[in-house]
PyMOL CGO cylinders between C-alpha atoms (Angstrom):
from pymol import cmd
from pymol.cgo import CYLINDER

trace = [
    CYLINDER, 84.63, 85.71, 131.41, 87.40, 83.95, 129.15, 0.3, 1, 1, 1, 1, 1, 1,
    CYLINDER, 87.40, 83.95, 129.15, 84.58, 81.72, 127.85, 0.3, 1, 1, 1, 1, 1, 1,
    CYLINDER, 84.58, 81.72, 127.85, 82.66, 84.88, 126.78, 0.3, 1, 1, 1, 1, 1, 1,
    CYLINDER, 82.66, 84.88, 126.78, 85.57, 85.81, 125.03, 0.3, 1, 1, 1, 1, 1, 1,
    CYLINDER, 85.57, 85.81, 125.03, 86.56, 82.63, 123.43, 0.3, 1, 1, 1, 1, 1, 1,
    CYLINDER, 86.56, 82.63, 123.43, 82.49, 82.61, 121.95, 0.3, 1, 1, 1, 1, 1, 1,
    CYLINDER, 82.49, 82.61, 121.95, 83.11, 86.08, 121.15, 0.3, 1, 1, 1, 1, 1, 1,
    CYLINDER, 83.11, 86.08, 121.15, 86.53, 85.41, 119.11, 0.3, 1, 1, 1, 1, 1, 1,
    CYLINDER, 86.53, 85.41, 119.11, 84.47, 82.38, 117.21, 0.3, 1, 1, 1, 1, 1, 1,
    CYLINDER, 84.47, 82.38, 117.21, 81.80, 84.22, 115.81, 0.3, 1, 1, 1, 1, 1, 1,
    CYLINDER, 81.80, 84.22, 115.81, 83.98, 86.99, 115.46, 0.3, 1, 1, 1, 1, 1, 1,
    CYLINDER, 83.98, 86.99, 115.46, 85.95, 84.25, 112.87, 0.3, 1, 1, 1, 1, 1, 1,
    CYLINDER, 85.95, 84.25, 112.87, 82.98, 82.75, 111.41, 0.3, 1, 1, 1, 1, 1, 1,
    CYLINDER, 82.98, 82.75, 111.41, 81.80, 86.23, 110.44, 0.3, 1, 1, 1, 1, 1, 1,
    CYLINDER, 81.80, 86.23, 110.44, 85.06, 87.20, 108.49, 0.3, 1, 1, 1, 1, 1, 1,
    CYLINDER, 85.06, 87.20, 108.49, 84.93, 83.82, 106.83, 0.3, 1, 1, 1, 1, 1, 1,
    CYLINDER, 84.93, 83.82, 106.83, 81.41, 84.17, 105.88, 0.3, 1, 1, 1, 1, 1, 1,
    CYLINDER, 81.41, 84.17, 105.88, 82.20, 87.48, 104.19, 0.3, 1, 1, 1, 1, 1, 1,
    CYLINDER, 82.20, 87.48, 104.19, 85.83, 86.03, 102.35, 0.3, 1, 1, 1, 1, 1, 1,
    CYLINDER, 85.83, 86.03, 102.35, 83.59, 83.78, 100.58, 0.3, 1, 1, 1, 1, 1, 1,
    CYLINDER, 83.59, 83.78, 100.58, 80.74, 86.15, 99.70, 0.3, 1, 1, 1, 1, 1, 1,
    CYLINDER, 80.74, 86.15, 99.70, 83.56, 88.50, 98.16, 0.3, 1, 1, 1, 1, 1, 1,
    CYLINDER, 83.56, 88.50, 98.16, 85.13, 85.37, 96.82, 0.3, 1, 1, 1, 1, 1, 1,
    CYLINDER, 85.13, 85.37, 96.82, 81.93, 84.37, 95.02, 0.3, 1, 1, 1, 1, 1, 1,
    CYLINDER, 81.93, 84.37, 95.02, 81.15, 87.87, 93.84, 0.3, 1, 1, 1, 1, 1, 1,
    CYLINDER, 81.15, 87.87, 93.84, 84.43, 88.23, 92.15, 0.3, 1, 1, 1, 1, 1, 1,
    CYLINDER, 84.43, 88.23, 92.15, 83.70, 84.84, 90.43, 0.3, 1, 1, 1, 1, 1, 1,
    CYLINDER, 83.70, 84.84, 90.43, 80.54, 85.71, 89.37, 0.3, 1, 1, 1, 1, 1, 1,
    CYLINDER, 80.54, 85.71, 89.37, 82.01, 89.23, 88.01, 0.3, 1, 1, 1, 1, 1, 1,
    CYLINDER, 82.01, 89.23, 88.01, 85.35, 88.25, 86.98, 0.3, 1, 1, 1, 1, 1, 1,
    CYLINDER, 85.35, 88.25, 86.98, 84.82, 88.45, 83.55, 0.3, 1, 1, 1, 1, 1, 1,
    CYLINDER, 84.82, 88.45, 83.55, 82.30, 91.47, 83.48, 0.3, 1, 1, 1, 1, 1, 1,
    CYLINDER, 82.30, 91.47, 83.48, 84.43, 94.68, 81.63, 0.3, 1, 1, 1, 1, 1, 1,
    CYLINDER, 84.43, 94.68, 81.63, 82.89, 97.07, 84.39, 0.3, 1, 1, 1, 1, 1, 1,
    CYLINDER, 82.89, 97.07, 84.39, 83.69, 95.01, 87.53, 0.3, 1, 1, 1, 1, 1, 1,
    CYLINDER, 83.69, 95.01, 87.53, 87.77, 94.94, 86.05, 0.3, 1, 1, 1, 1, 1, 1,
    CYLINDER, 87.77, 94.94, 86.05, 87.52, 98.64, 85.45, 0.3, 1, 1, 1, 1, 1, 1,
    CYLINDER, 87.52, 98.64, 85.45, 86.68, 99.45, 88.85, 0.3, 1, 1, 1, 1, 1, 1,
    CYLINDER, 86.68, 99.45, 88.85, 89.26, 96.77, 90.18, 0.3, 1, 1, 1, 1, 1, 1,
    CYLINDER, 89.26, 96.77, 90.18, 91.74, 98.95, 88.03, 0.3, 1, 1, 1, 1, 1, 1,
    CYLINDER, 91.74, 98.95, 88.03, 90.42, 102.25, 89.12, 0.3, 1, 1, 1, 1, 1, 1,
    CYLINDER, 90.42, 102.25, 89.12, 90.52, 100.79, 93.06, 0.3, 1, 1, 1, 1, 1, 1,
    CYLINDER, 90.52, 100.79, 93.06, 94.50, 99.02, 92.54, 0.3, 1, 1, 1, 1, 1, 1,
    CYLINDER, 94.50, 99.02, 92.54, 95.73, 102.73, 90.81, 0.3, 1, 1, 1, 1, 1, 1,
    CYLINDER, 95.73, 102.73, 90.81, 94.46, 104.21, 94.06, 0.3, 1, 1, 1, 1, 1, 1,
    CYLINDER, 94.46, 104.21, 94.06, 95.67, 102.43, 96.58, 0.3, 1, 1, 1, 1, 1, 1,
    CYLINDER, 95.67, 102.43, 96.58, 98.83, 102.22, 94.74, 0.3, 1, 1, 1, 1, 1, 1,
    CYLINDER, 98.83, 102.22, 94.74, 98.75, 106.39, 93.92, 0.3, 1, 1, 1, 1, 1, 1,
    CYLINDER, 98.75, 106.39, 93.92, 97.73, 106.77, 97.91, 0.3, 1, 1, 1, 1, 1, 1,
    CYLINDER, 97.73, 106.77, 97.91, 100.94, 104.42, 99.49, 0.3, 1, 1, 1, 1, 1, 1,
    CYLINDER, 100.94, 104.42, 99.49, 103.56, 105.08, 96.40, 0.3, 1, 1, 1, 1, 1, 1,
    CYLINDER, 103.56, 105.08, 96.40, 106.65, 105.46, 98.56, 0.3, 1, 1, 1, 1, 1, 1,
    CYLINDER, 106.65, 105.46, 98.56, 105.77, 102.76, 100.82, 0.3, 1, 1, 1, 1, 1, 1,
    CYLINDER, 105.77, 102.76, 100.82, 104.82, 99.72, 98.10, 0.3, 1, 1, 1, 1, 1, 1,
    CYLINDER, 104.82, 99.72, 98.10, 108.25, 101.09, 96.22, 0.3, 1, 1, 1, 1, 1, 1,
    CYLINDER, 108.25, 101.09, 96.22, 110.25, 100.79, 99.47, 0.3, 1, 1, 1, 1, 1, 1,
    CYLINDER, 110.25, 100.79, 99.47, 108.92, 97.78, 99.67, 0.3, 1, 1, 1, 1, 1, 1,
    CYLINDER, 108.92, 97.78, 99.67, 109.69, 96.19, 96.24, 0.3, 1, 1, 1, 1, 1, 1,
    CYLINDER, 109.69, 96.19, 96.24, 113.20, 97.68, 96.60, 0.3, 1, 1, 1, 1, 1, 1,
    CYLINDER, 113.20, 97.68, 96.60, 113.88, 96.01, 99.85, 0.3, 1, 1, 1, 1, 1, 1,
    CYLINDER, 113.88, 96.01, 99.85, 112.53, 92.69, 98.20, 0.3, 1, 1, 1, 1, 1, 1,
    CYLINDER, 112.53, 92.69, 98.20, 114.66, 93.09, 95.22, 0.3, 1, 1, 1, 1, 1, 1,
    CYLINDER, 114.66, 93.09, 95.22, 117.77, 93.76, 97.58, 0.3, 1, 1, 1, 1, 1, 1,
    CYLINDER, 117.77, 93.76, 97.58, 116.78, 90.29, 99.95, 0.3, 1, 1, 1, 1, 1, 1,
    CYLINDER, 116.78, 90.29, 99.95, 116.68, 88.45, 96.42, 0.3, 1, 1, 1, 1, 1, 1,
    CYLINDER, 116.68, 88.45, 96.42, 119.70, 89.90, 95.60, 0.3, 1, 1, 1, 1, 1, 1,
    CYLINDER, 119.70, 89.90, 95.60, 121.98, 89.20, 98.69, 0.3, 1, 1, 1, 1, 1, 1,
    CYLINDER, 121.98, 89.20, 98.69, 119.96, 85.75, 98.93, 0.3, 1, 1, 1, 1, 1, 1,
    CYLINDER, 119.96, 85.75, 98.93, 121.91, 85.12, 95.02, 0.3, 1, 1, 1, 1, 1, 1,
    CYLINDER, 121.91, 85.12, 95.02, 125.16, 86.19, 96.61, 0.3, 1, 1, 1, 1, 1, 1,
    CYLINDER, 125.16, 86.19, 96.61, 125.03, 83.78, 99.59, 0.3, 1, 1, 1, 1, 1, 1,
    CYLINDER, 125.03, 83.78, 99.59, 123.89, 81.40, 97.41, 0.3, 1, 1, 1, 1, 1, 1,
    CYLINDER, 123.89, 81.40, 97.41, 126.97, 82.01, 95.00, 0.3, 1, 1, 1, 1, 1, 1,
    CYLINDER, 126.97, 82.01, 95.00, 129.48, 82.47, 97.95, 0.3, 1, 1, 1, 1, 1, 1,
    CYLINDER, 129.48, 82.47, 97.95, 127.87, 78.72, 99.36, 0.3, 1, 1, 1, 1, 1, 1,
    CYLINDER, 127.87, 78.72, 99.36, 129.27, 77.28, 95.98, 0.3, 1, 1, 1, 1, 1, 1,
    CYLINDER, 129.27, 77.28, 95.98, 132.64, 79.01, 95.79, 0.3, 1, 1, 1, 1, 1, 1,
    CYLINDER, 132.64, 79.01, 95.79, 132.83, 77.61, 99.53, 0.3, 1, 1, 1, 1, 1, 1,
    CYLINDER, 132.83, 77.61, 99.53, 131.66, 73.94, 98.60, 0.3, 1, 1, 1, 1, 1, 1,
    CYLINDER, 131.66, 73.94, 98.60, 134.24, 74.22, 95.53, 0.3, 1, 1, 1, 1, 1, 1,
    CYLINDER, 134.24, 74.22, 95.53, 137.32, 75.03, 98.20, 0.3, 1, 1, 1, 1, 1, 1,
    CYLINDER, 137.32, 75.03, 98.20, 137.56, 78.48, 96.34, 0.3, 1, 1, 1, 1, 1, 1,
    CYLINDER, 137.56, 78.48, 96.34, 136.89, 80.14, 99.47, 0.3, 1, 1, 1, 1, 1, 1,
    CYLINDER, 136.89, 80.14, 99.47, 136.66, 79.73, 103.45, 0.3, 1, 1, 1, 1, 1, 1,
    CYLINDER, 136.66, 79.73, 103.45, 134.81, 81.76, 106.17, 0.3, 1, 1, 1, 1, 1, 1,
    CYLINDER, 134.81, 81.76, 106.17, 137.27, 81.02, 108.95, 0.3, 1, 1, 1, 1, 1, 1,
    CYLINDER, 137.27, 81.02, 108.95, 137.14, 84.06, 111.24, 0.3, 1, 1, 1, 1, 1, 1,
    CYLINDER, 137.14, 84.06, 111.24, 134.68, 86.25, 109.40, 0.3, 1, 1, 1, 1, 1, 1,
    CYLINDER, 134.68, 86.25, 109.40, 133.31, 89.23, 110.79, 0.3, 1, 1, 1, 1, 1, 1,
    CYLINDER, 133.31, 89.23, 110.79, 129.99, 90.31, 109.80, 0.3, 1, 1, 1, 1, 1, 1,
    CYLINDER, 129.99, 90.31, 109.80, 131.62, 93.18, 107.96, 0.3, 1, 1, 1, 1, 1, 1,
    CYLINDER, 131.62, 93.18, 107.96, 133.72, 90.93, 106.22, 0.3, 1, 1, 1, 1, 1, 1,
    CYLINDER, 133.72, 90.93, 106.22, 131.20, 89.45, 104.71, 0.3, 1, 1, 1, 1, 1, 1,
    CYLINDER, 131.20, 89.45, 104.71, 129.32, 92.20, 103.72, 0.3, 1, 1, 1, 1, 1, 1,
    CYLINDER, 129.32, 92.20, 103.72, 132.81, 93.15, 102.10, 0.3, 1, 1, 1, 1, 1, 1,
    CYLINDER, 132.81, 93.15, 102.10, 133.10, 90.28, 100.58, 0.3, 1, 1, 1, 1, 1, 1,
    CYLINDER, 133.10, 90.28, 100.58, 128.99, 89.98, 98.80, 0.3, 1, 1, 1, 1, 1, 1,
    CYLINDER, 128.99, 89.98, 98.80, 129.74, 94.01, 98.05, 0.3, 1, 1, 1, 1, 1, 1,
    CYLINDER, 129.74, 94.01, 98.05, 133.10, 92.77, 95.92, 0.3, 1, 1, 1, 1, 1, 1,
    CYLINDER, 133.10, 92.77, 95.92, 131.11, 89.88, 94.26, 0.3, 1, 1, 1, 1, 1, 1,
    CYLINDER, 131.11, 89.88, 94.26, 127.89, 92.53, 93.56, 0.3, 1, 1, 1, 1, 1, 1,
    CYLINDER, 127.89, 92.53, 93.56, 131.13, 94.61, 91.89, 0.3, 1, 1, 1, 1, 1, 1,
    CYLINDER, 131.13, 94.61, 91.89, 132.50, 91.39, 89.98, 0.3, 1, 1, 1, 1, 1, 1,
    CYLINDER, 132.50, 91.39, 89.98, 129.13, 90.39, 88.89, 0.3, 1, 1, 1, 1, 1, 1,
    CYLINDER, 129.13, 90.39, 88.89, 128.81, 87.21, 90.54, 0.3, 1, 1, 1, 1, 1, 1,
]
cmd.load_cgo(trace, "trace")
């Protein structure tokens, strides 16, 4: 039985692959065809128009990781530099603290 799946699961892969490089090599043969990138346009406004909220919520919680990823990166340096220690922190001290350095700019 497992073997039937495991045969199963392989053709299952070769299949997908077979059909990523079909689409691959259709797109390269169309890429630079004025119709093909209209209805690539047409498709991406769609999708985009159909899951708004979601693909927003999603860049915003990007942009916020990026952000906080800056502030630990700053608050690393200040550390190396002796400026500052994390003795003792809580994790709401240290959201404190990236909140005051969002406020100062850093």
């Amino acid at each position: 039985m497992n073997n039937n799946n495991n045969k199963d699961a392989e053709r299952l892969n070769k299949l997908l692959e077979a059909r990523r490089r079909a689409a691959k090599a259709f797109h390269e043969r169309n890429k630079d065809n004025e119709v093909y990138k209209q209805k690539q346009r047409e498709n991406s406004k769609r999708v985009y128009q159909k899951d708004k909220e979601r693909i927003i919520a999603r860049v915003r919680a990007n942009q916020r990781r990026i952000q906080e990823l800056e502030q630990l990166e700053r608050l690393n340096e200040l550390k190396e530099q002796g400026l500052i220690t994390f003795e003792k922190l809580t994790i709401n001290d240290n959201r404190e603290l990236l909140s005051n350095l969002e406020i100062l700019g850093m």
